[in-house]
N, C-alpha and C positions, 0 to 999 in steps of 0.2 A: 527791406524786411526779410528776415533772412525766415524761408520756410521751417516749422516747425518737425523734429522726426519723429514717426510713426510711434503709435507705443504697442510693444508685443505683450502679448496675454498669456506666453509660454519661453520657451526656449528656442533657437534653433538648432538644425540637425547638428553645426559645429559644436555651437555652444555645447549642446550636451554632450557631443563624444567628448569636449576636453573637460566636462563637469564626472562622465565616468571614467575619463582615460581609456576610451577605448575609440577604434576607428569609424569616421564617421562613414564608412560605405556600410560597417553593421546594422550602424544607426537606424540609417535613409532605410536600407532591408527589411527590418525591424516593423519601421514606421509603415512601408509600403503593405508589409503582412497584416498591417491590423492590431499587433501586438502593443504599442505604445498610443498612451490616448492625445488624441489634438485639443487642444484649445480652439476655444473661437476664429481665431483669427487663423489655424492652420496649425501655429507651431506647437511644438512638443509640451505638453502639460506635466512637467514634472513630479505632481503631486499626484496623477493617476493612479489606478491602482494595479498590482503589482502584477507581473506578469507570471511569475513563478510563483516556489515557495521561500519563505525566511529557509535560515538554518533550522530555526525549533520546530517551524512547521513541517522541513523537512527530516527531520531527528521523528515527529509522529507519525509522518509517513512510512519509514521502513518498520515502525515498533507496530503498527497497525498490521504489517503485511509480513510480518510476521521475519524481516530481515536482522539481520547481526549490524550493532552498530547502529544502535537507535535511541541514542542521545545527543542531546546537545554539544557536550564533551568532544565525543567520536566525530560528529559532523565536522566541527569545527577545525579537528584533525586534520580529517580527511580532503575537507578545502583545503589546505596547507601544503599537503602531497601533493594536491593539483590532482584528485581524482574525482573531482566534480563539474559539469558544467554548467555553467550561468547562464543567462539571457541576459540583453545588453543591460536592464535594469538591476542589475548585481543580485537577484533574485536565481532560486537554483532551477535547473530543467530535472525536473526528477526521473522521469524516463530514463532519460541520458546518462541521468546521474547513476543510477541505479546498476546501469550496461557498466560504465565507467569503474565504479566501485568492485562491481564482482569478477569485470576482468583484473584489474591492481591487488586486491587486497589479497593479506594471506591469511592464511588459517588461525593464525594465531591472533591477529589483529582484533577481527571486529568484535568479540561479543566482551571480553574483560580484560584485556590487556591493552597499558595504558598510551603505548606509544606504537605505530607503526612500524614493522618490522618487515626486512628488504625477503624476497623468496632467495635461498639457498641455492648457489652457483652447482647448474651441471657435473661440473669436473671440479669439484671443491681441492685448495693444495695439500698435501701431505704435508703433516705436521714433523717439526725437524725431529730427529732420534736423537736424544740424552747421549752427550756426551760423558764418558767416562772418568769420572776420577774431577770435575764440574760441577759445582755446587745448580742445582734448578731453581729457577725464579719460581716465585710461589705465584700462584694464579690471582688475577685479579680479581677483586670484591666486588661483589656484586651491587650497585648503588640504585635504593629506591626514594624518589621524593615520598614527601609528608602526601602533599596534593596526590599523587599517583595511588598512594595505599589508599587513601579514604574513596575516592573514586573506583577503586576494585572492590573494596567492601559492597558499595555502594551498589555496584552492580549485581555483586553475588545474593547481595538480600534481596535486589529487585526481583533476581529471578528465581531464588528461594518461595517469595510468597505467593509468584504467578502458578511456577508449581502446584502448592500447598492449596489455592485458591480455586485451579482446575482440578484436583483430586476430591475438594469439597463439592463440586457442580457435579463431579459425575458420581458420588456419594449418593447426593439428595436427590439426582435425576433432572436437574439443571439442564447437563449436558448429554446426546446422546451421542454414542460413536458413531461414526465416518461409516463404518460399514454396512451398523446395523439399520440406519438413514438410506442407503442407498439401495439396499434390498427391499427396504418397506416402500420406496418409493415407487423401486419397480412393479415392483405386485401392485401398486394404487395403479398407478398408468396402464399396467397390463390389464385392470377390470374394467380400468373407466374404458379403455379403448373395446373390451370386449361387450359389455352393455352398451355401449353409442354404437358398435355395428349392429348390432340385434336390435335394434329400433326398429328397420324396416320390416323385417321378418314377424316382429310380434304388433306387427299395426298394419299392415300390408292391407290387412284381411278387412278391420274394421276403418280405416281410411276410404277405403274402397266403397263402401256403402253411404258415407255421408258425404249432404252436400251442401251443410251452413258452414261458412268461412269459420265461425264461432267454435261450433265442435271439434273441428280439425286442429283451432288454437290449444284448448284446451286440454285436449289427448295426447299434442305430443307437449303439452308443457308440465301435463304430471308425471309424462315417463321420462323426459329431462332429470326432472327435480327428484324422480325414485333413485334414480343413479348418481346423483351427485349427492341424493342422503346415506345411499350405500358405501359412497367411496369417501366420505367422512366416516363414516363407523370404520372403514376398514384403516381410514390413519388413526383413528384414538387407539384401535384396537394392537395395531404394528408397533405403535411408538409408547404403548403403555402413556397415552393422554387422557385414559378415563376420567372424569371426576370423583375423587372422595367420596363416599360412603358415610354419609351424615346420620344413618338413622343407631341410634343407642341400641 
């Protein structure tokens, strides 16, 4: 009676380099880092979950951080150049990817133009001089697909209404500037830090004299709370966060 074979609950390391086509020393790497999940019985659980991101989720990663080239469209590009890096589960490394992308791409590339375009040779050749009395080729036409126009539209509204959308936020007071944020902050931290050292100094005197554990809680828990109701008044007051004025 011939023994039964084992039955796996996943894949192995071969298996799956030849299910990605990629080498199975990446694999085993991969597997050893923790990055691919095991099955029961040890081997590679193909259905785990993902190690990186999709392309779409990485199209919302650079549009979040505010990167050029932050759609679906682009990403999918830009895999195609081969300026992306993967993890073995065909999922993107965005870190990497991100290094990768901003050393390759050019200027013109990422934010509305619809196809990849090579950086412009150092030493570019001299164009030949018109011969005399030689009729000149007329220059070639410029050709755009249907797909490629609607996708620059596309883009140019996208970022038409982002515009339009932040000039309404800082309008109605939505948004505050960058600058004027970081000066009101510093004056916060500058008081908060200059009331928490005056603590000792203005308790010094009456700490001194008591001697219930109780008192002692007490005294420095209202001059905590004086200074941390001061350094609130002074953010509403920095950042114009008043409340409205309700009365007629």
């Amino acid at each position: 009676m011939t023994k039964p074979k084992p039955t796996t609950f996943g894949m192995t390391v071969d298996d799956y380099a030849k299910y990605r086509k990629i080498d199975s020393a990446a694999v085993q790497a991969a597997l050893d880092a923790g990055q691919l999940t095991r099955a029961m019985d040890g081997t590679i659980d193909p259905q785990g979950p993902p190690i990186g991101l999709t392309q779409a989720d990485y199209a919302r990663h650079r549009d979040e951080r505010g990167l050029r080239g932050g759609t679906r469209q682009m990403v999918s590009k830009a895999a195609r150049e081969g300026w992306l890096t993967f993890f073995v589960d065909g999922t993107i490394d965005a870190d990497a990817s991100d290094v990768s992308w901003a050393q390759n791409a050019t200027p013109r590339l990422d934010f509305n133009d619809p196809e990849p375009v090579e950086a412009p040779s150092s030493s570019p050749s001299p164009s030949p001089l018109p011969q005399p009395g030689k009729p000149q080729a007329a220059p070639a036409p410029v050709e755009f697909h249907h797909a490629d126009l609607k996708e620059i539209k596309a883009e140019a509204e996208l970022h038409k209404a982002r515009k339009w959308k932040h000039e309404a936020d800082v309008m109605e007071g939505r948004v505050i500037a960058k600058t004027k944020a970081k000066a009101a902050f510093d004056d916060i931290f500058r008081t908060v830090k200059q009331r928490v050292l005056a603590i000792p100094d203005r308790l010094s005197g009456d700490l001194a004299g008591l001697t219930d554990e109780q008192d002692v809680y007490r005294l420095l828990t209202k001059e905590c709370q004086m200074a941390l109701a001061d350094s609130v008044e002074r953010i509403k007051q920095k950042l114009d966060l008043q409340e409205p004025d309700n009365a007629c």
